[in-house]
C-alpha positions as CSV (number, residue, x, y, z in Angstrom):
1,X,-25.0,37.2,44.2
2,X,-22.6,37.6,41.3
3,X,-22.7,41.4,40.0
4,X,-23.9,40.8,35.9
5,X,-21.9,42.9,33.1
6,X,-22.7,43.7,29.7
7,X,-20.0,43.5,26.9
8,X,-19.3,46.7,25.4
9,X,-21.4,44.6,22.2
10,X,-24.3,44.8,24.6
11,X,-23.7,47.9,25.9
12,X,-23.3,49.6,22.3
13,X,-26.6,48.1,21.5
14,X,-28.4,49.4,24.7
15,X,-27.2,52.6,24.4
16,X,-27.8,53.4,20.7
17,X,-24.1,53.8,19.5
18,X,-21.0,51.7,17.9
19,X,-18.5,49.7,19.9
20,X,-16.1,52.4,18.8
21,X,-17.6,55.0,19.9
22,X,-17.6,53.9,23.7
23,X,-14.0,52.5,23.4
24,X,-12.9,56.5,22.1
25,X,-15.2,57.8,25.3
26,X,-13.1,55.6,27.8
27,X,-10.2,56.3,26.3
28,X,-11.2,60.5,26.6
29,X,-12.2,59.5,30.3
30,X,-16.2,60.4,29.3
31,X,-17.7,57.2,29.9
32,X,-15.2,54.6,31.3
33,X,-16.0,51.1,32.0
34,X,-14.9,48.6,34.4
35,X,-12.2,46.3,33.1
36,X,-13.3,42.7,33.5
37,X,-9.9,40.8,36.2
38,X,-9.7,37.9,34.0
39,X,-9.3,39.2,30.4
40,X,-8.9,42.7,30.9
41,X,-11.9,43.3,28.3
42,X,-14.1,46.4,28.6
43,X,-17.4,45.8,30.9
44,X,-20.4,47.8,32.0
45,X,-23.5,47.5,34.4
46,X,-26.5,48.4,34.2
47,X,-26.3,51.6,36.7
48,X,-23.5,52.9,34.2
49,X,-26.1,52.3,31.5
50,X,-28.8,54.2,33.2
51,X,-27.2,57.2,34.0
52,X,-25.5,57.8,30.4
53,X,-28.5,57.0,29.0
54,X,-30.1,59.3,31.2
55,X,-27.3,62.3,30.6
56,X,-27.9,61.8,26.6
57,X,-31.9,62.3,27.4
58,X,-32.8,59.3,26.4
59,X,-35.7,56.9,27.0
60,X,-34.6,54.8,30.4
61,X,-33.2,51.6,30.1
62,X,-35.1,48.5,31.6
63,X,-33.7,46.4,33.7
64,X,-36.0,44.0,32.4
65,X,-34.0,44.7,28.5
66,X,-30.8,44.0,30.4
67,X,-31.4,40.8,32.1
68,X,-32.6,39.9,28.4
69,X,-29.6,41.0,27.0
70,X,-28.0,38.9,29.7
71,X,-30.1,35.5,29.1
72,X,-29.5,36.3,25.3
73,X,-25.6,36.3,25.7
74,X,-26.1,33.3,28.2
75,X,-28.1,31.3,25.4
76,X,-25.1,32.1,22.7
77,X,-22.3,31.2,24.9
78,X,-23.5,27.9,26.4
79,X,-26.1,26.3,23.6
80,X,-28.2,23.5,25.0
């Protein structure tokens, strides 16, 4: 089974907080996300997700919200 990533768009809007915001955390090493071998873009799962949310004492995240967040981005790339 293919392991699913979030953009850092998706993974922003999970967590509560800009695109900037987790691109100046990676760069200060406090929440760094996987680099996807193709395009070199930033990429996050959902166990990354879960425990900052969790460190930042917030609600949990879903996994049911991210495989939404998954279909949703699946929808907008590849429109029937």
């Amino acid at each position: 089974m293919e392991k699913k990533y979030l953009t850092i768009q998706q993974a922003a809007r999970l967590i509560g907080v800009t695109e900037l915001t987790l691109r100046n955390w990676d760069k200060a090493g406090k929440f760094a996300a996987a680099r996807h071998p193709m395009n070199n873009y930033r990429v996050y799962t959902l166990d990354q997700i879960e425990s900052l949310v969790a460190k930042l004492g917030h609600p949990r995240v879903s996994r049911k919200l991210f495989i939404k967040v998954l279909e949703d981005n699946d929808e907008t790339q590849n429109p029937a």
